[in-house]
C-alpha positions in Angstrom: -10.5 11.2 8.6 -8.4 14.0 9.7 -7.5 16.6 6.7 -3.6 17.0 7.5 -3.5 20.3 5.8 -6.3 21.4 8.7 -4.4 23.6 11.2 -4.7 21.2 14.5 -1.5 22.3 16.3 -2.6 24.0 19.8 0.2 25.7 21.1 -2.0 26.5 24.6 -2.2 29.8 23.3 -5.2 31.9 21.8 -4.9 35.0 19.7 -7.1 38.3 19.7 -9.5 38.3 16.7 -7.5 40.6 14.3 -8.6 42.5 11.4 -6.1 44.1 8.9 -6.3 47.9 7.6 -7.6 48.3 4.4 -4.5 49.4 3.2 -2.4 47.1 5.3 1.6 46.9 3.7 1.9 43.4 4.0 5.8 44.2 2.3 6.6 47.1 4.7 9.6 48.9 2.7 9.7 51.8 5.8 13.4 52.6 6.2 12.5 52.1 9.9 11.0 48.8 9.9 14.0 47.5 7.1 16.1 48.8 10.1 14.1 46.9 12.6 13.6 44.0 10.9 17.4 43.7 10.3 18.4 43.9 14.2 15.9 41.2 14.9 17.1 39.0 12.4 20.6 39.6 13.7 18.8 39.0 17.9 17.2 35.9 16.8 20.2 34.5 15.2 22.2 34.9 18.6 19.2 33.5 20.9 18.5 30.7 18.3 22.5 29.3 19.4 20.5 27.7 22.1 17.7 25.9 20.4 19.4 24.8 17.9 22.2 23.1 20.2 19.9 21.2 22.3 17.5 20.5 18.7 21.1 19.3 17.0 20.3 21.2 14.1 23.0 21.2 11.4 22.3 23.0 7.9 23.4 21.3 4.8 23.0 22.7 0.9 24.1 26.0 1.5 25.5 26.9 -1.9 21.9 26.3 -3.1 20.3 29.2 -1.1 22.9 31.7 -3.1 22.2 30.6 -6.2 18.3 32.0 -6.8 17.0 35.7 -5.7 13.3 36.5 -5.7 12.3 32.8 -5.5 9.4 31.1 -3.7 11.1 28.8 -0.5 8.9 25.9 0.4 9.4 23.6 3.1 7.9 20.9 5.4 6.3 22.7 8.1 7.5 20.2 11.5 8.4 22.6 14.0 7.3 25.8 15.8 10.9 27.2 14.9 11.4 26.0 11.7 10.6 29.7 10.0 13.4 31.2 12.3 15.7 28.1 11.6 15.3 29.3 7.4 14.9 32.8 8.2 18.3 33.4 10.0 20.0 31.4 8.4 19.7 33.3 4.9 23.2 35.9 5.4 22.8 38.9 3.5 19.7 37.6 1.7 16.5 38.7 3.3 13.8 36.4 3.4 9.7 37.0 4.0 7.9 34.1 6.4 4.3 34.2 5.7 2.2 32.8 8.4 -1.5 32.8 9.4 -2.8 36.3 9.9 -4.4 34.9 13.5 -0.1 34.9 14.6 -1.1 39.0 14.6 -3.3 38.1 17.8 -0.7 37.4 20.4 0.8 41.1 21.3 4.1 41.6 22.0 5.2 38.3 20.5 3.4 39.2 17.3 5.0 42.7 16.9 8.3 40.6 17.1 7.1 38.3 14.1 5.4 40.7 12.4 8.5 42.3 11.6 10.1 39.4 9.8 6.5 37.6 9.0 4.1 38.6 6.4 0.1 37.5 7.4 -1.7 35.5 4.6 -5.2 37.7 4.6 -8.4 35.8 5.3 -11.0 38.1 4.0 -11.0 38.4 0.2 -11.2 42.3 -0.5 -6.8 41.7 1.2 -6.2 39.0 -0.7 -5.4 41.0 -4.1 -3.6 43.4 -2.2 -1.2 40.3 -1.1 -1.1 38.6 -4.1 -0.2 42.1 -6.0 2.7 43.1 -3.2 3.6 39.1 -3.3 4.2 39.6 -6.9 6.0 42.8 -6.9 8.5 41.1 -3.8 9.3 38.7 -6.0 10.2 40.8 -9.0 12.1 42.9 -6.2 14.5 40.1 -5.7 12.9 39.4 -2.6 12.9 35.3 -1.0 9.5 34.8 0.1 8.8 31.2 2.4 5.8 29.5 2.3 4.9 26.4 3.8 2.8 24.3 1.2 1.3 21.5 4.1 -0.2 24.9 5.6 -0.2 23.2 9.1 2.1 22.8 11.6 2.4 19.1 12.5 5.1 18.3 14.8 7.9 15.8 13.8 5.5 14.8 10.9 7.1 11.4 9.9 6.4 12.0 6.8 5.6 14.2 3.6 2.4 15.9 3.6 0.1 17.2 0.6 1.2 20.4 -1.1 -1.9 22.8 -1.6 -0.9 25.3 -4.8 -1.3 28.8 -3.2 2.7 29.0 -2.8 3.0 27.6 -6.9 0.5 29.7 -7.8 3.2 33.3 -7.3 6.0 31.1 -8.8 4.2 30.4 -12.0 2.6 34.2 -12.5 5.8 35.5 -11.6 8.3 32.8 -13.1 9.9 32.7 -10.1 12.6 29.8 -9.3 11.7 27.8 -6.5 13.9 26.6 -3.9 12.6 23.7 -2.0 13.9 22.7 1.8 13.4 20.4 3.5 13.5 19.0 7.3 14.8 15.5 8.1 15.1 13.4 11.3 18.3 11.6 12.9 19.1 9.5 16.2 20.9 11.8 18.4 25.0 10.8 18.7 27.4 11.5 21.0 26.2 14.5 23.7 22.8 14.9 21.2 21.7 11.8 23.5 21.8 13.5 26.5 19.0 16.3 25.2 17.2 14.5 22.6 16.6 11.0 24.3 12.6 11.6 23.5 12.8 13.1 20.2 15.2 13.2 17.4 17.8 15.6 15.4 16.7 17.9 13.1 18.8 18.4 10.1 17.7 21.4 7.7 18.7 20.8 3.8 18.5 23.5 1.0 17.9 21.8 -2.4 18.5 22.4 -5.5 16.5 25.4 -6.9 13.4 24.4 -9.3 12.6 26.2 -12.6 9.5 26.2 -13.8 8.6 24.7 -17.3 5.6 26.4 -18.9 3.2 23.6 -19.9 0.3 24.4 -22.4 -1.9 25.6 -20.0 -1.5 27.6 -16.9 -3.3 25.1 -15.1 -1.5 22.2 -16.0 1.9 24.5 -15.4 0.6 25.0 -11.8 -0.7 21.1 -10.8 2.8 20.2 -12.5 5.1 22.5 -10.9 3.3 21.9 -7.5 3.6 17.7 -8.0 7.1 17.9 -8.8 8.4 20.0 -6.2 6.3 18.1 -3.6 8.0 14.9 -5.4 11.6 16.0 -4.7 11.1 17.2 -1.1 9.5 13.9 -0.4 12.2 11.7 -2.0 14.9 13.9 -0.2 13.2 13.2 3.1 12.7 9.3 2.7 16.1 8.8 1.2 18.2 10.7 4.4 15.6 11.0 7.0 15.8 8.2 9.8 12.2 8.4 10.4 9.4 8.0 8.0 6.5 6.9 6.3 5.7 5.7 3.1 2.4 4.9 1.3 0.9 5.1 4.7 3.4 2.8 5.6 5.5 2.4 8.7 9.3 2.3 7.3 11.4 3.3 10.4 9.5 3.8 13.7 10.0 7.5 15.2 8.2 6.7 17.9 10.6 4.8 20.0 12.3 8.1 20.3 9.1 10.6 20.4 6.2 10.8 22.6 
């Protein structure tokens, strides 16, 4: 049986083996790259007017995103623009997009992301030098997204498992958590015209979640992660058009998508 938190998606592109510095800034504070990474948030806002017209994106729950700084942002991870979707749409409130450390591999494109995208380390000697700059980002008052299904699985019908890594910086940290979440609709009106294979994607901030210490770390951790995975995945059933349930077919996505 497949492991849907196995990264599967093949985009027809392979990176370059890549291997960070051993003191790789994985929270470049650089006036220079701040700079940089500011004028391609504000580029990729104005080429994302495209996408997200023919996509019928609409954003919903935005009094929810100004309400927490220096939270973890989790989200169902269903498209190959969902990142830049969250990303740009945070005004005045800059937001870190980790993503696999293999995204380094593809040049030019990954000297774009890089400077908006912070690389989850594979060997372990970087791993404590991300989860120490994680930590101190989030005291900073910096929003850091993660996405807890790990892989990308396009128009997934359906709420995935939520591995703990992401819970894991709220809980040491005591970090609110500000859950989004991706739904699907039937195109209306001139939506048919572009989406007659696939459907609308509607992108919902939540409510933010605050962690309640438990007796044990542990149990703080598998609670905190359960719950939050709980309310994305009642939010999606209740307002997505497509979905399943229990491994259950509820409404059929596929008489729009192949």
């Amino acid at each position: 049986m497949q492991n849907e938190n196995e990264h599967t998606y093949d985009n027809g592109f392979h990176p370059k083996e890549v291997h960070l510095k051993p003191n790789y800034k994985f929270y470049n504070q650089n006036i220079f790259f701040r700079f940089f990474a500011w004028l391609t948030v504000v580029l990729t806002r104005l080429w994302l007017i495209f996408p997200r017209f023919f996509m019928g994106v609409k954003t919903t729950g935005r009094k929810n995103k100004r309400k927490v700084k220096g939270a973890i942002m989790v989200s169902n991870h269903i498209h190959p623009l969902d990142a830049f979707f969250l990303a740009a749409s945070l005004y005045g409130n800059k937001v870190y997009v980790t993503m696999l450390e293999s995204n380094l591999g593809f040049g030019f494109v990954s000297r774009y992301m890089r400077i908006a995208a912070v690389p989850i380390p594979t060997e372990r000697r970087q791993i404590k030098r991300f989860s120490e700059q994680t930590e101190a980002a989030l005291k900073k008052g910096k929003n850091i997204l993660f996405y807890p299904e790990a892989a990308l699985m396009p128009y997934c019908d359906h709420i995935r498992n939520f591995l703990p890594g992401a819970f894991h910086y709220a809980v040491s940290c005591n970090a609110p958590i500000l859950p989004c979440c991706f739904t699907f609709h039937k195109p209306k009106g001139i939506q048919k015209i572009f989406r007659r294979k696939k459907p609308v994607v509607h992108c919902h901030y939540l409510e933010p979640y605050f962690i309640t210490p438990k007796e044990t770390r542990r149990e703080t951790l598998e609670t905190t992660t359960q719950e939050v995975h709980d309310i994305i995945h009642k939010f999606f059933v209740e307002h997505s058009d497509f979905y399943y349930k229990d491994g259950i077919k509820i409404k059929d996505m596929n008489s729009i998508k192949k």
